[in-house]
N, C-alpha and C positions, 0 to 999 in steps of 0.2 A: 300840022299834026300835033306840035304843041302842047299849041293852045285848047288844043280838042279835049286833051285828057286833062290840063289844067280845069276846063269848065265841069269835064265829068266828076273830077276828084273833088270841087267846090259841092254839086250839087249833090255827091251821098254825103258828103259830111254836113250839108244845109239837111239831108230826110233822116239824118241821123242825131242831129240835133234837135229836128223836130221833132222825132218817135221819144225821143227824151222827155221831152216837152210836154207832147201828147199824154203818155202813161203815167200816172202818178201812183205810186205803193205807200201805202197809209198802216203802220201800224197797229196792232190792237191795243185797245185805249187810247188811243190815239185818234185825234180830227185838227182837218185843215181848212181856214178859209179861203175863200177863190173869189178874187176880184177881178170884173170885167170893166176893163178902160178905169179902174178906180173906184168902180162901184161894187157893193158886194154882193155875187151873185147865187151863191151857195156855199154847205159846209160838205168838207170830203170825209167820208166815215171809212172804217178801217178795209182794205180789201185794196183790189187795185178799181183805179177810178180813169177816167178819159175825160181830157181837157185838150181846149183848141187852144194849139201852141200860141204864141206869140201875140195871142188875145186875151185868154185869160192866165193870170199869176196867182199864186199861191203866196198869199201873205204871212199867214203866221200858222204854224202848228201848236197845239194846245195837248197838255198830257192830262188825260181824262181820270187818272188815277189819283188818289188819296195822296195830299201833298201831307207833308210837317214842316213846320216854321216856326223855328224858336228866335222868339226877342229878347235884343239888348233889357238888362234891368231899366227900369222905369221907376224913376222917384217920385212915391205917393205921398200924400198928407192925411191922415187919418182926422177923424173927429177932436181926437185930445190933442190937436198939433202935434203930431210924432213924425217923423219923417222915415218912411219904409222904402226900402228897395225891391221889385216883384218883378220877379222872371215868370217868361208867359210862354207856350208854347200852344199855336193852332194846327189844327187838322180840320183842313178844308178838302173840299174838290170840286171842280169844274163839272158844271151839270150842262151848263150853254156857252159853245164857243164862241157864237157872235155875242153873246151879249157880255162875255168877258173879255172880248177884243175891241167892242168899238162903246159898250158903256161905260168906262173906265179906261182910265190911258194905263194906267199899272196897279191891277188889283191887289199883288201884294201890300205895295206901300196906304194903299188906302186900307187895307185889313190892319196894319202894325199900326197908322195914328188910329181909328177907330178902338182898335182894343186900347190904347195908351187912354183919351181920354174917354172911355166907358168905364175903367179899371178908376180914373182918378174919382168920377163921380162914384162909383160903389162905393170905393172904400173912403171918400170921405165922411159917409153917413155912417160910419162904425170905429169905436175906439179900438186900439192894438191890442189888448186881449180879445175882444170877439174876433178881429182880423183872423187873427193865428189862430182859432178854434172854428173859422168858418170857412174853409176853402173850400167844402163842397155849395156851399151854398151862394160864393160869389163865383165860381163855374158855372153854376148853372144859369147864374144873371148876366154873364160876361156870354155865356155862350146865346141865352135867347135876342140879347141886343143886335150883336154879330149876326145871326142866321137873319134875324128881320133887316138887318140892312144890308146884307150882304145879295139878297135874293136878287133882287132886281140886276144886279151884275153876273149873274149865273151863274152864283161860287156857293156851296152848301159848306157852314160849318156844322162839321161834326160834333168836336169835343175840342177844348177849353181849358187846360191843365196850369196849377200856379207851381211854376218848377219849386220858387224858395220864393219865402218871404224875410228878408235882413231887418231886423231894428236898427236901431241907432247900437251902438258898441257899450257906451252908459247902462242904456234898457237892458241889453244883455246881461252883466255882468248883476245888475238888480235882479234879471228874472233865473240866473244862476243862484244865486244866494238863496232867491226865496225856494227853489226848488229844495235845495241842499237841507234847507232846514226843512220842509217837508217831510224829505225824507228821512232826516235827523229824528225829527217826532214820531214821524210810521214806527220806524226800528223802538222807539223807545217807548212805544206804546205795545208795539208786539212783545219786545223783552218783558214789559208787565204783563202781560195776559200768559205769555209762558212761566212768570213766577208764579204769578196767580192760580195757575191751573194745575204746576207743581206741586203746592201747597194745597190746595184741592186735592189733589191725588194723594198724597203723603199720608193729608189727617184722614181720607179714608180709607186708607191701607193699613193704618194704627187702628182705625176704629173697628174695624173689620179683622184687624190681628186681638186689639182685646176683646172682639166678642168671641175670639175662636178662642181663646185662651180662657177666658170664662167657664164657658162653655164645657171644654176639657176639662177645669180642675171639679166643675159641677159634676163630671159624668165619673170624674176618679174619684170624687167624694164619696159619692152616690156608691160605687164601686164596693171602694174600702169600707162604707157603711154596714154593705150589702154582705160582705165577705167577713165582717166582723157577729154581724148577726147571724151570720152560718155558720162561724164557730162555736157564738155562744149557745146557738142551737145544736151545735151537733153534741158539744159540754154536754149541755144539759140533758139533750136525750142519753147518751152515754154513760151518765149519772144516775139516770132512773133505770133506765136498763140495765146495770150492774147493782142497782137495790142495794146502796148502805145502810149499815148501820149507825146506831150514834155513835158508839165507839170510833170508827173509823175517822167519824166528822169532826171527831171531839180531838185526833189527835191531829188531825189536818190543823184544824183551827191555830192549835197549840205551836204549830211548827211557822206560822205566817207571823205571831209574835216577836221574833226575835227581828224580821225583816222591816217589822214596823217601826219597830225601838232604834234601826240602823239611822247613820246620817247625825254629824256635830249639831245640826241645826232643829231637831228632835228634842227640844228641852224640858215641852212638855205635850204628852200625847191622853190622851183617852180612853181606858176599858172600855169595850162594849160592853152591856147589861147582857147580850147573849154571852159572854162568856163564864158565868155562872153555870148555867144547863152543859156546856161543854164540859165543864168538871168535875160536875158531879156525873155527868155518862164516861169521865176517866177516872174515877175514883177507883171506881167499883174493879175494873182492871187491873190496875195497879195493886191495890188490895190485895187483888187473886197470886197477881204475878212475884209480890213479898213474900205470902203466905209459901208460895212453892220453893223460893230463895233460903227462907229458912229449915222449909222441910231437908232440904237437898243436904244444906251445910252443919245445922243440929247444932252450932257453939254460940247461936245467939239466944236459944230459947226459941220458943213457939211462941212464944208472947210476944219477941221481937218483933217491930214495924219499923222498916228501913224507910228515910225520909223520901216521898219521890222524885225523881231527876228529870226536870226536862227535856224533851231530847234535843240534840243539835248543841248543848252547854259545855260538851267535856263531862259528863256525871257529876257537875256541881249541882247540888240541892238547890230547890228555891229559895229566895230570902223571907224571913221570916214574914217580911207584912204582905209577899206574895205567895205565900204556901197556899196552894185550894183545902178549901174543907174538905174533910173524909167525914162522908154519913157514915 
């Protein structure tokens, strides 16, 4: 009896090992090759799949998904003998399982020297400054190389990215400097365009301040001009409309004399010739205004004629070589 259940307990763990066998779960993204006796007899895509145990095996599973692989730096040689250091990172993916499992023993490493010497030939035909001003354009040569020889292994490169490019430590420290002074220059050229344009601004703020200031004293001139000829207009009409007589102009005159004679620096002044007609249109008044002096007071005589006084002296008489004629 046993041995009966030893056999039976052998063969479910022999149909359980088989159903093992048998059912294979793949994945999505995901594909497996399947080898019959060592040959390969298909590829398994994602879902469950049925294989005859113990005859065919499943060699390798393959991730159908967008790999990244970043590489060690890589010492290049540029055109002007410089020695650069270029970090590289791909993005590949597997398009054909078999033909990335049995055209290729390890597509990786055939992708890292292929970009190594594709990267040295690029960039040897360009000096270190185009290098460092052209990583889109050795991308896109580093990637067309890769995709054409990658294809035939059923690996699609995508994109091609230069992590850094190192110079040598010298070149640095040169291409530090010349920055430094670049920008040294920038600054010192902008600080001129903001003096310049200071000074720009300034003289036409003055220019613009003296023309407003012109301007103004034109318009107050203009003004007081205006406001003086309205006085002398208004004088004058005011003059004709109150209708003097000589008399009155003749003692006006008479009273502007003493103002004119003021002042140390008066040494010597001018009669007007109109002040003739002003004295004799005062004679004749003063005459009158004697002639009543004496009627009033009667102990000089009527014949008496009092000298006349100008006004404004204190009743001092004129002097002799200024006394006016009396008609």
């Amino acid at each position: 009896m046993a041995p009966i259940i030893i056999v039976l307990i052998i063969l479910v763990v022999l149909v359980f090992i088989a159903l093992i066998k048998t059912i294979q779960v793949i994945p999505q993204a995901s594909a497996a090759i399947v080898e019959r006796f060592g040959r390969y007899t298909r590829t398994l895509n994602a879902g469950l799949n049925i294989v005859v145990p113990f005859i065919d095996t499943i060699r390798n599973r393959i991730d159908l998904r967008e790999q990244v692989v970043p590489f060690p730096p890589q010492p290049v040689i540029t055109q002007d003998n410089l020695v650069v250091n270029i970090d590289t990172v791909i993005y590949y993916q597997v398009t054909d399982a078999r033909a990335a499992t049995y055209e290729v023993a390890s597509y990786i490493q055939a992708i890292e020297q292929l970009t190594v010497t594709t990267l040295r030939n690029i960039i040897g035909g360009m000096d270190l400054e185009r290098t460092l001003t052209s990583r889109e354009e050795i991308n896109a040569a580093l990637r067309g190389v890769l995709d054409e020889a990658t294809g035939k292994w059923g690996i699609r490169v995508n994109r091609v990215e230069l992590k850094a490019i190192e110079p040598p430590t010298s070149i640095q420290d040169s291409m530090e400097k010349q920055m430094r002074a670049d920008r040294d220059k920038r600054a010192a050229i902008l600080q001129a365009e903001g003096v310049r344009q200071s000074e720009i601004l300034r003289a036409e703020g003055e220019k613009q301040s003296a023309i407003l200031r012109a301007e103004g004293e034109a318009k107050a001139a203009a003004l007081r001009a205006e406001g003086e000829a309205q006085a002398i207009r208004t004088v004058f009409e005011s003059i004709h409309a109150g209708d003097p007589d000589q008399k009155l102009l003749s003692y006006q005159y008479l009273q502007m004399l003493p103002k004119i004679a003021e002042g140390d620096a008066n040494k010597l002044w001018i009669v007007p010739s109109e002040i003739g007609d002003a004295l004799k249109g005062l004679s004749g008044a003063v005459g009158n205004f004697g002639g009543g002096l004496g009627n009033l007071g009667g102990g000089g005589g009527s014949d008496a004629k009092a000298a006349p006084t100008p006004p404004g002296t204190g009743g001092k008489p004129f002097p002799r070589e200024q006394r006016p004629p009396i008609d």
